[in-house]
N, C-alpha and C positions, 0 to 999 in steps of 0.2 A: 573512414573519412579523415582526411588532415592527417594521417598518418597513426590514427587510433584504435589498436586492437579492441574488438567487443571480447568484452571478458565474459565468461559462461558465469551464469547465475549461481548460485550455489545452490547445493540440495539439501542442505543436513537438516533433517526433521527433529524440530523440539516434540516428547511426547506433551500429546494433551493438543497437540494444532491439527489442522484438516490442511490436506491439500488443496490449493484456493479451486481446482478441478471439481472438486468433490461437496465443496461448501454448500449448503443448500441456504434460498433466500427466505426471509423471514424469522430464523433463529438467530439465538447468540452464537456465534464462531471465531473460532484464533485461528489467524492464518500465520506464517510466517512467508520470510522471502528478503527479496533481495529490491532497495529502493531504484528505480531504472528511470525515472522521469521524476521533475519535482517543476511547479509552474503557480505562479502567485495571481491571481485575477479577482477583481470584481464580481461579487454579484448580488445586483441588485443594491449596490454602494454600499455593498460589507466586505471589506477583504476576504480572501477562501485562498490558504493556502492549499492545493490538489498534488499527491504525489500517486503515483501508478507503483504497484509490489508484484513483483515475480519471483515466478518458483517455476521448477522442474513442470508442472503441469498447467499451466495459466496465469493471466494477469488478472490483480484485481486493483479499485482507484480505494481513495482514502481524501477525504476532503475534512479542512475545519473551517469551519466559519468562524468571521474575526480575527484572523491571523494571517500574517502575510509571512510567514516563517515561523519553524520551530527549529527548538533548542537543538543539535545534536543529528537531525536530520538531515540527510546528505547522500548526494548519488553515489550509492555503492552500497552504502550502509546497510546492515543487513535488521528487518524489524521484527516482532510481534504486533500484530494488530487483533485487537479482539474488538465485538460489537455485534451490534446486528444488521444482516447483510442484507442489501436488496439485489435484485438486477436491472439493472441502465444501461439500455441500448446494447445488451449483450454483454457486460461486463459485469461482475462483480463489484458492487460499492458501498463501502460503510460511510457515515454522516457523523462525524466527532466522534470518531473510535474512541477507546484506551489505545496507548502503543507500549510498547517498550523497546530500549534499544537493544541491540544485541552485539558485542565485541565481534 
């Protein structure tokens, strides 16, 4: 659209992460991946910033409550997210992960 190649995700696996396919809900897990959405909203009159992370095998979301942006975060950007994962609505999602970024 508008003249904008989708760039493929990247795959390169940090040891120590799960592929967000494979993550199971209820434990601690690091994902890694590639940021593809990022969207600032309300909820319930607390800011939540919400980004979506993909990898080679699924997407999963990432939400903070309180914050309408983070530092360093950015579409493309490639993360670590660790936390404990539930599943919503068929997705993978942590609630105020850890993240870290990744060059």
């Amino acid at each position: 659209m508008f003249g904008r190649k989708k760039q493929p995700v990247a795959d390169a696996r940090i040891p120590g992460t799960t592929p967000i396919a494979e993550a199971q809900a209820r434990t601690t897990v690091t994902i890694t991946g590639q940021v593809v959405r990022m969207q600032s909203r309300p909820a319930s009159d607390l800011p939540t910033m919400v980004i979506s992370i993909k990898d080679s095998t699924g997407t999963a979301i990432a939400t903070w409550s309180g914050r309408r942006s983070m530092g360093g975060i950015a579409l493309g950007r490639r993360i670590v997210i660790t936390g404990v994962a539930t599943h919503t609505t068929g997705l993978l999602t942590f609630v105020n992960p850890e993240y870290q970024l990744l060059a």
